[in-house]
N, C-alpha and C positions, 0 to 999 in steps of 0.2 A: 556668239553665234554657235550653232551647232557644227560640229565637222560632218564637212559632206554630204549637205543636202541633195535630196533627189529622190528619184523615185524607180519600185522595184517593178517588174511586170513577169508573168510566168505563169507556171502550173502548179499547184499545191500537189502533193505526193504524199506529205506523211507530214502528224503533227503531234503535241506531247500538250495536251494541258497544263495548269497551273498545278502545282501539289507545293507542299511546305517545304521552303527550302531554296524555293526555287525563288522568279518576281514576278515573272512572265510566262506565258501563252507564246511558245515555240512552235513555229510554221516551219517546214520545207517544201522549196521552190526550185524546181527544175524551168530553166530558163537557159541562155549559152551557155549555163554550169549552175549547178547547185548552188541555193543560199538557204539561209535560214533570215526568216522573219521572228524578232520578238518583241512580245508586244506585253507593258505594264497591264496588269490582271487584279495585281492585288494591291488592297491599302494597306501604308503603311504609316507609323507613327511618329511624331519626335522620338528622338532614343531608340530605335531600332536600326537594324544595320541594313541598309541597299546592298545586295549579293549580284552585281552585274560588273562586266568585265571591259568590254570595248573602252568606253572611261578610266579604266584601271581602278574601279571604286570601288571595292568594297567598305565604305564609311558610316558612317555612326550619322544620320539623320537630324539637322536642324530645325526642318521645319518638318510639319503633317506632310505627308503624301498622299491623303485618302484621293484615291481615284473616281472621277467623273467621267459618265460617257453619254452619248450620244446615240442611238441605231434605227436607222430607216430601212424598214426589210422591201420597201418598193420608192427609193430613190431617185426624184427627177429632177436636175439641172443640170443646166448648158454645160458643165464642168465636165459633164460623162463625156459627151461627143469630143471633148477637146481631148480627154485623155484616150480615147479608143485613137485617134489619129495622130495625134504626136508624141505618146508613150511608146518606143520598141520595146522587144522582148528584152531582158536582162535589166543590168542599173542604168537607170540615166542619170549623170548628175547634172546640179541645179545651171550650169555656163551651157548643158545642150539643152536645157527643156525651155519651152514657150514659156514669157513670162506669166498667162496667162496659168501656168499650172503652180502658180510658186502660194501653196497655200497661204492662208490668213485669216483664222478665225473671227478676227474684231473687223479688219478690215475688207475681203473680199465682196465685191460687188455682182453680182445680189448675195445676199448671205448668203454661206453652206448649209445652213441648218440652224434654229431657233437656240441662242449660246444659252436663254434661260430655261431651257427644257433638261438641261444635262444633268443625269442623277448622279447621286453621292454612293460609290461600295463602301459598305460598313466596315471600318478596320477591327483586325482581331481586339479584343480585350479579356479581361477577365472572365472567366467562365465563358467565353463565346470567341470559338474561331474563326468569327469572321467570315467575310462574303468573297464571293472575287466573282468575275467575268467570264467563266468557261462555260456558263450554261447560257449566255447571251451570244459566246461566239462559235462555241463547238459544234451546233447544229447547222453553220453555213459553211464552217470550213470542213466540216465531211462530206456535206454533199456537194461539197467542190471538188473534194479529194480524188484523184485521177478523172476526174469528170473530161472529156475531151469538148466540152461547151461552157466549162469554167476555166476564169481566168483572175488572181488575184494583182490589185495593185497598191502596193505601198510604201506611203511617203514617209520620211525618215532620215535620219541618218546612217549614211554608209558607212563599212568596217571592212577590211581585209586585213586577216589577221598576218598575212607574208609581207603585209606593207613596210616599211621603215616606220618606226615608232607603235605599231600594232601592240597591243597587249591581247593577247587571245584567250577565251576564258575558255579552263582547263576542263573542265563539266561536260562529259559527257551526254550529249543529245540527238543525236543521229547516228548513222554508222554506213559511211563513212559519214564523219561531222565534217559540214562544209566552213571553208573556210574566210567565206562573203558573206556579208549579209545587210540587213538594217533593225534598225532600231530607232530610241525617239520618235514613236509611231503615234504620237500625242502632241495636243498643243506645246510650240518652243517661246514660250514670252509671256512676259508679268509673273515671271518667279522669282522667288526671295530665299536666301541662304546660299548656300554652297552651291543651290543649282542658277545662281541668276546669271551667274558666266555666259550661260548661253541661250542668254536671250537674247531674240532679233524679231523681226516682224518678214513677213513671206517667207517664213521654214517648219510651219504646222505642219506635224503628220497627220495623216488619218490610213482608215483599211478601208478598199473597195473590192467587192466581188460581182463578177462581172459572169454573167450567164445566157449564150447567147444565144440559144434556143427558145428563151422566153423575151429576152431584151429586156432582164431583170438587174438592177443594181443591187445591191448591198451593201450598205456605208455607215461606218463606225467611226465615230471621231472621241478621243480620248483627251481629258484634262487631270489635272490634279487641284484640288481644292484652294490650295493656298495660293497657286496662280491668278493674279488679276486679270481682267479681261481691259482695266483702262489703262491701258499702255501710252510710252512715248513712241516717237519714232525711228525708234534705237532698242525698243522691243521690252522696256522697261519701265516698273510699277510708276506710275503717275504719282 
């Protein structure tokens, strides 16, 4: 399972794209206290190195990571209303949220969204640096960005880097760099190698941006390739 499912709710303020070096599309959220949202951006390959910290990972890659997503720029299902009313501001985690919000991309009823419509980011290779996600998410997270009618929500796994056991990644990204946050902002189940640990089924992430002058969603949901979608009920490849 993932540690600390739940979900984030707040104001986006400032955010840093994907650039090399980096793995993720870095969010800050102002909410009862600053967080930072990060969110997988780029694919990556066998034999290259994951650069993220709350895991304490920086490890050498068994399996593909090429990243899949999903984005609905006018978003409708019952899932919205459930989350404008029982998401507060700040983290909630998964013992206070409705069950009703406990994601699940195989099995949630009615679906979230079409799992066979999810495209593939082209990982770097030879002569080609590769693709990533900042031009499908940068244009809703700026015009979210101190928006006083925008509101982002996401699911994930929680981090406080003050916690006992925290590993805090040392990476400069905000200033001040908050010390909360989430991540795992992507499907958690039917993975294989080092990440199958933490698979479970109802702890899917996804991004929503919520706009309420228009009564507009925006909804992203992120996978990784080599995740199966036929799971057991233990959140593991069939």
């Amino acid at each position: 399972m993932v540690a600390n499912y739940g979900v984030l709710r707040g104001q986006i303020i400032d955010s840093i794209p994907y650039k090399s070096g980096a793995d993720h599309f870095q969010i800050e959220v102002k909410a009862d206290q600053n967080y930072r949202i990060a969110v997988d951006v780029y694919s990556q390959i066998t034999g290259h190195v994951r650069r993220y910290a709350p895991h304490g990972e920086n490890l050498t890659l068994d399996t593909d990571r090429e990243v899949m997503y999903f984005k609905d720029e006018n978003y409708t299902h019952s899932i919205t209303t459930k989350i404008l009313a029982n998401v507060k501001t700040g983290f909630t985690a998964k013992a206070d949220l409705d069950p009703d919000l406990y994601l699940d991309y195989v099995r949630y009823t009615p679906s979230l969204f079409p799992l066979d419509s999810m495209k593939v980011v082209a990982p770097k290779s030879a002569g080609n640096d590769g693709d990533n996600l900042n031009d499908d998410i940068g244009p809703w997270v700026t015009k979210a960005t101190n928006n006083p009618n925008a509101e982002v929500f996401a699911f994930g796994s929680g981090w406080d880097d003050n916690a006992a056991g925290g590993e805090p990644d040392t990476r400069p990204y905000f200033s001040p760099d908050p010390s909360v946050g989430i991540h795992d902002i992507h499907m958690n189940q039917g993975d294989t190698g080092q990440q199958a640990k933490y698979n479970g089924i109802s702890q899917d992430g996804a991004l929503f941006i919520y706009f309420s002058d228009t009564n507009t969603w925006v909804a992203m949901f992120f996978r990784f390739q080599n995740q199966s979608t036929n799971t057991d009920d233990n959140g593991n490849v069939k």
